[in-house]
N, C-alpha and C positions, 0 to 999 in steps of 0.2 A: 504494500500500500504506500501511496507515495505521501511525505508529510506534510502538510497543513500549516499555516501558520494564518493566524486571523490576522487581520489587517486594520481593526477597528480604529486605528491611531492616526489615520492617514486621513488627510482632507478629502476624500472621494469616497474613505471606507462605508462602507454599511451593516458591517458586524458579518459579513457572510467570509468563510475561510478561502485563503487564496494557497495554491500549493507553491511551499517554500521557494524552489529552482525558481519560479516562474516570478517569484515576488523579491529573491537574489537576482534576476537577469533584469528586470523591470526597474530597479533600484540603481543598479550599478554604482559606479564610485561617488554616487550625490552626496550621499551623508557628511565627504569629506572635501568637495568639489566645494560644495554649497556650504559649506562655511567661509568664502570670499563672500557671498554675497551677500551676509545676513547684515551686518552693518547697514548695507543700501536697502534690504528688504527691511529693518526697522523704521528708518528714515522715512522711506515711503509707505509704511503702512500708518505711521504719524502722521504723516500729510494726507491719507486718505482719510485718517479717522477725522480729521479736523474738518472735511469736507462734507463728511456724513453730517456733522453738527451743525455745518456751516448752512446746509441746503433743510435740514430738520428733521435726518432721518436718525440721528441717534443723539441723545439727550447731553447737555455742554458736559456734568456732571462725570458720564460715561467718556464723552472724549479726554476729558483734563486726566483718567485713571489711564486709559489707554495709551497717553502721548507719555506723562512720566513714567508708564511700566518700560515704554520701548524705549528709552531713552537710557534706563540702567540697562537695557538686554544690549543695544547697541553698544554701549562702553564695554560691557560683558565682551560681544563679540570681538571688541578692537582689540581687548586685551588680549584674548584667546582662549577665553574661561567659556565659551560657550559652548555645548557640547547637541549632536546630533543625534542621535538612536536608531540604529540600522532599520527598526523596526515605525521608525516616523517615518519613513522616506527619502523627504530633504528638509532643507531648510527652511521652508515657508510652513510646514508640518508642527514642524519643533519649536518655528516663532509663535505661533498661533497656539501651540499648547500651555507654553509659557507663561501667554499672555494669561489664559484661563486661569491659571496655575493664581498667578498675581493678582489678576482683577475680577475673578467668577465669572459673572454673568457678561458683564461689561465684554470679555476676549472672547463670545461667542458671539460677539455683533461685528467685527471687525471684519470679514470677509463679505459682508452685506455689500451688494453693487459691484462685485470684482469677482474675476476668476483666479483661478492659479495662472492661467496663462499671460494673464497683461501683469499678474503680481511679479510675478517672473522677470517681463519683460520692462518691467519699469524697476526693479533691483539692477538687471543689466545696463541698462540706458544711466542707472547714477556710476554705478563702476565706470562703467566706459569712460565716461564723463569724467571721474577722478583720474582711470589711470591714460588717459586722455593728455592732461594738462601734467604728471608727474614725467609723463616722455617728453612732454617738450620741455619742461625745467631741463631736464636731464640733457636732451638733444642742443638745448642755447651754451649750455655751460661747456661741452664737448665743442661747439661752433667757435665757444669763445679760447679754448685753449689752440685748439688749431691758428687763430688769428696771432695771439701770441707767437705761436711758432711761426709763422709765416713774418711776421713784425721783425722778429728777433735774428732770423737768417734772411733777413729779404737781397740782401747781395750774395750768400756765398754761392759759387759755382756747382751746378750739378749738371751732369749730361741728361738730354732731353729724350726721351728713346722714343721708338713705333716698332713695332712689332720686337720688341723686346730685341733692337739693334739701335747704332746711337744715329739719333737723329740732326738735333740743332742744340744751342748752347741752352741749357736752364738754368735755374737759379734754386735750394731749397723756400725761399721765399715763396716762388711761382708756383712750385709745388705742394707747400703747405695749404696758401691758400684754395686750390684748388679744392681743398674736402672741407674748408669753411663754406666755402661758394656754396656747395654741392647743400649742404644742411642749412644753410639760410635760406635755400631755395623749399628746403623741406620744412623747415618753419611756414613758411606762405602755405603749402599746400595744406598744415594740418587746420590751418583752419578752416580751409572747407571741409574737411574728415568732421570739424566741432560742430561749423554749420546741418548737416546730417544727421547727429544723434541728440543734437539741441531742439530737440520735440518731443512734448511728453504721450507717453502711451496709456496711461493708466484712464480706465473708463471705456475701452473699447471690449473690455470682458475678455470669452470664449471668441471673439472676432466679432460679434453683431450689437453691441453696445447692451445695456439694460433698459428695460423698460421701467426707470425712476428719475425722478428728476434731479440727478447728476449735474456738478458744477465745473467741466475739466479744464475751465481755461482758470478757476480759484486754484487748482492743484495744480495747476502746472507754473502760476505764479509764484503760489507757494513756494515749489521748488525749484525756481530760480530757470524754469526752461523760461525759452525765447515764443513758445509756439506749443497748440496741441498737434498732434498726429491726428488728424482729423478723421481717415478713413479706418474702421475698429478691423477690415480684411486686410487693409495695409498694416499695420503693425504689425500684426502676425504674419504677413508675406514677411516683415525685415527683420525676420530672424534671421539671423546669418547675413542678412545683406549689410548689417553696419558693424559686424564683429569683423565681416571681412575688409570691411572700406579702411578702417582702421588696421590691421594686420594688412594690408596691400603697403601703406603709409611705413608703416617700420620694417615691410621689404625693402623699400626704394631708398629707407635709411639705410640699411644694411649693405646698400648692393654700393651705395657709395663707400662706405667702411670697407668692404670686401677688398675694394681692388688699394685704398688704402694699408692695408694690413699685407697683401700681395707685396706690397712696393717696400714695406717694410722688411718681408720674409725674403726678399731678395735683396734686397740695400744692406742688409744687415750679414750676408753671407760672408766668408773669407775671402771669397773671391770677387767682392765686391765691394766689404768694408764702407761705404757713404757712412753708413750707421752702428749703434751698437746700444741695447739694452743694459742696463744696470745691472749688475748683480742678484738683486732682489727680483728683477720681474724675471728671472731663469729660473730651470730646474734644471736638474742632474741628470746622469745614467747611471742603473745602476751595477754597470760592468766597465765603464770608460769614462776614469776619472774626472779627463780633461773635458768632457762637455759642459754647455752651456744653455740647455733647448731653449728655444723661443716659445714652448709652449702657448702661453699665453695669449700670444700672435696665434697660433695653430688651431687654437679652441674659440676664438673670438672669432677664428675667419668659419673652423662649422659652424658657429652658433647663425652666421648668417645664411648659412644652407639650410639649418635646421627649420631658421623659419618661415623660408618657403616652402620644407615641406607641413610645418603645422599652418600655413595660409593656406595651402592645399587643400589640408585635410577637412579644414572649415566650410572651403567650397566643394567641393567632393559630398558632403553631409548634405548642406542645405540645398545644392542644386537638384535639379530632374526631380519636382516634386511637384503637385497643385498646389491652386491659393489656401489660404484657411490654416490652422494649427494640427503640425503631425509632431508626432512622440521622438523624431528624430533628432529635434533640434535639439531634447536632452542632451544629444552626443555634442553640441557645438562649444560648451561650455569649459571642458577640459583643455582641448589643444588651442582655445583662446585664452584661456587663463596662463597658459603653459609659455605661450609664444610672448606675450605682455611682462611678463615675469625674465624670462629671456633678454627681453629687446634693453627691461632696464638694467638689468647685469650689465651684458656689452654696454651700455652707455658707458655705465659708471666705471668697468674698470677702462675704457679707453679715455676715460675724461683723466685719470691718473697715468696712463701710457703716454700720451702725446706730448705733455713737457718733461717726464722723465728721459725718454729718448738720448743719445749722446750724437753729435754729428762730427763726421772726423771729416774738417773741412779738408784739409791736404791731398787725401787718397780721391775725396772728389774731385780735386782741383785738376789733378794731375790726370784723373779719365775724360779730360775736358781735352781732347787732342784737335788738330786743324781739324780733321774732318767734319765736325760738328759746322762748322765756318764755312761750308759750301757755298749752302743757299746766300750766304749772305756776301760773300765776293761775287757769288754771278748779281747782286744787288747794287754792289759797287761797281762793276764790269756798267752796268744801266747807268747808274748816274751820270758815267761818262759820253754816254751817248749809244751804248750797241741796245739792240735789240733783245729782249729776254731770253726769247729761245736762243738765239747766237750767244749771249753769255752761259748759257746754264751749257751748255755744248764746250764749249769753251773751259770752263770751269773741267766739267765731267773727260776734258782732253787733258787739261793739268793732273788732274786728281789720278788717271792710267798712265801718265809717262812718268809720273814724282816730280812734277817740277810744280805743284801747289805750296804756294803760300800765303796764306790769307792776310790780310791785316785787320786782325782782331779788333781791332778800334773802330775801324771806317764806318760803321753802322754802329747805332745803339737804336734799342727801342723806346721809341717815346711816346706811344698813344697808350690808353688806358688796356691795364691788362697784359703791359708790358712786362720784364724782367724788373725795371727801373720803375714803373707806376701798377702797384697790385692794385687798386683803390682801396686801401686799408679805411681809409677816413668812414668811405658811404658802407664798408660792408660791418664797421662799428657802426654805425647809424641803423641799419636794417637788423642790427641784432638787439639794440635797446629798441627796436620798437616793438622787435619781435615779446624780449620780457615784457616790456611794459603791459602788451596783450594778456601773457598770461599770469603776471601778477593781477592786473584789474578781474580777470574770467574767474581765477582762484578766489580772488576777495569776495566776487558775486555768490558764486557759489557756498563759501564759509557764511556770510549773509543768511542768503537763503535756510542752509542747516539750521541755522541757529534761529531765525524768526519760525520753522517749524516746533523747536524743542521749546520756546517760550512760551513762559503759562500761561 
């Protein structure tokens, strides 16, 4: 006989027995998953309760017990005292029992006008939303240590390459900045990523709204969105479509870091020496004393692999499905917590990588040979009068018989973006406005929480 386990504990139960396997397979890792999210499901179930009061479906008396119980279960949760029960389900199970537990009568009204599915989906929309604006903290202060670096070596010599052969003269300057560039530019886009999940979902129910007189744009004030999600089929269609919008955003962070970490893993060779790690950011071997691995580099550059494949795996889940709410999107929640968790690791240890760094300007200096200096004599070959193609032919006749010599001097670069002009000034400028942004979004939001939890 197969074993039984009643379910009476769970927000759908109805005291009838579900068989064990099927109520392990239906549960899966929530119990521990959904402990991210309790924090955001108290917060919003505060703000829903305040709504039910506010519209005069549940009594002020009942709300003021239900906002102060979730207010300790939330601190609960942040500390990590909060505890889940294989046998609740998830997280929204074990708030709602809680609540009971604290305020009797009061925590069995709290679900009134809501399903588990917008409950859900408007816990995930305030995470977002948090771990939203902690990447771009994270992503300015990595933008701003690059600037540094790129300030601080903006003249020494490095050779330029394309296809990993040397190309034309560079500069470590040129090159730092290039992966500032690259995340200031990723700064601008996250705020369209904010614009996206900066709409509240709560009040759309099961997908078709409730038939009570609901107030979603008081809740959505409440919590400090910009906007309701108007359509209650569209919210549950954006499962997965804004967990991904955001994990696309810290691919495209990644993908920049990627090929910076590359340039590292090879800068930093013997046989290339430009660069050289600290002591501390190396490990060992443990059969050949004299190593030094870059680790560090190694695991920063899979972790940017890795999270293309958990952005993958988020779209893989949510895609190929109809409108309406399916049991799938339960799977979405792991390898987005998993990938967000990730992305701020790599920030953090590369925001300590990037000025630790050593540059051994000399071994650069001296891989800086005429060749590099082609394009720019067949440039001086022009000035004098020949023709481009007759110079660069010219040039490419010197460079096969050995009779090249360039004059290193006769050209300098002077438009912006040059070796000599990074635009350091405006890419400090576009990075305070970028904080400024999310200092003000973070102060909005701290606002909001807190005009929630007031009595």
């Amino acid at each position: 006989m197969p074993r039984r386990w009643r379910v009476a504990e769970t927000l759908w139960g109805k005291g009838q027995p579900l068989d064990a396997a099927i109520h392990a397979f239906t549960v899966g890792d929530d119990p521990v998953v959904d402990l991210s999210l309790v924090p955001h499901d108290a917060l919003g179930s505060a703000a829903h309760a305040r709504m039910l009061a506010h519209v005069g479906l549940l009594a002020p008396e009942a709300a003021t017990s239900l906002v102060g119980a979730l207010k300790a279960l939330h601190a609960e949760a942040r500390a990590g005292r909060f505890v889940i029960r294989p046998e609740q389900e998830d997280g929204h199970t074990a708030l709602e029992a809680a609540l009971v537990e604290r305020t009797g009568e009061a925590g069995k009204r709290i679900h009134l006008a809501r399903s588990r599915n917008d409950q859900v989906l408007l816990a995930l929309r305030l995470y977002l939303r948090e771990e939203l604006l902690a990447l771009g903290a994270r992503t300015a202060e990595l933008a701003g240590t690059f600037l540094d670096f790129a300030e601080g070596h903006a003249d020494l010599p490095l050779p330029g390459y394309t296809h990993l052969r040397r190309a034309m003269p560079s500069t470590f300057g040129l090159w730092g900045m290039a992966f500032a560039e690259g995340l200031l530019e990723e700064l601008e886009a996250l705020k369209g990523v904010w614009g996206r999940i900066d709409r509240c979902p709560l009040g759309a129910a099961a997908g078709f709204g409730v038939p009570l007189p609901i107030d979603r744009e008081y809740v959505a004030r409440l919590l400090g969105f910009s906007r309701v999600q108007r359509s209650p089929i569209d919210a549950q269609d954006s499962r997965g479509r804004h967990e991904a919008a955001l994990l696309t955003w810290a691919c495209s962070v990644a993908g920049t870091l990627e090929k910076w970490l590359w340039d590292v893993q090879l800068y930093s060779m013997d046989e290339f020496g430009f660069l050289a790690l600290p002591d501390a950011f190396t490990t060992g071997s443990s059969i050949m004393p004299q190593k030094k691995n870059p680790d560090v580099v190694e695991l920063a550059r899979g972790r940017c692999r890795e999270l293309r494949g958990l952005a993958h795996q988020v779209e893989a889940v949510a895609g190929g499905l109809p409108s309406s709410y399916h049991r799938d999107f339960q799977l979405l929640k792991r390898p987005t917590f998993q990938a967000l968790a990730s992305t701020k690791a790599l920030l953090e240890v590369l925001a300590r990588l990037v000025p630790a760094l050593k540059v051994n300007a000399d071994k650069a200096r001296a891989a800086c040979d005429d060749s590099l200096y082609a394009a720019h004599h067949a440039y001086a070959l022009v000035a004098q009068g020949l023709p481009f193609r007759d110079a660069y032919r010219e040039v490419g006749r010197q460079l096969n018989d050995g009779t090249f010599q360039p004059d290193r001097g006769a050209l300098t670069a002077t438009h912006l973006g040059g070796a000599g002009n990074l635009g350091l000034a405006t890419a400090r400028e576009e990075l305070a406005d970028a904080r400024e942004w999310l200092t003000r979004t973070h102060a909005q939001q701290t606002q909001a929480a807190e005009r929630v939890w007031a009595a």
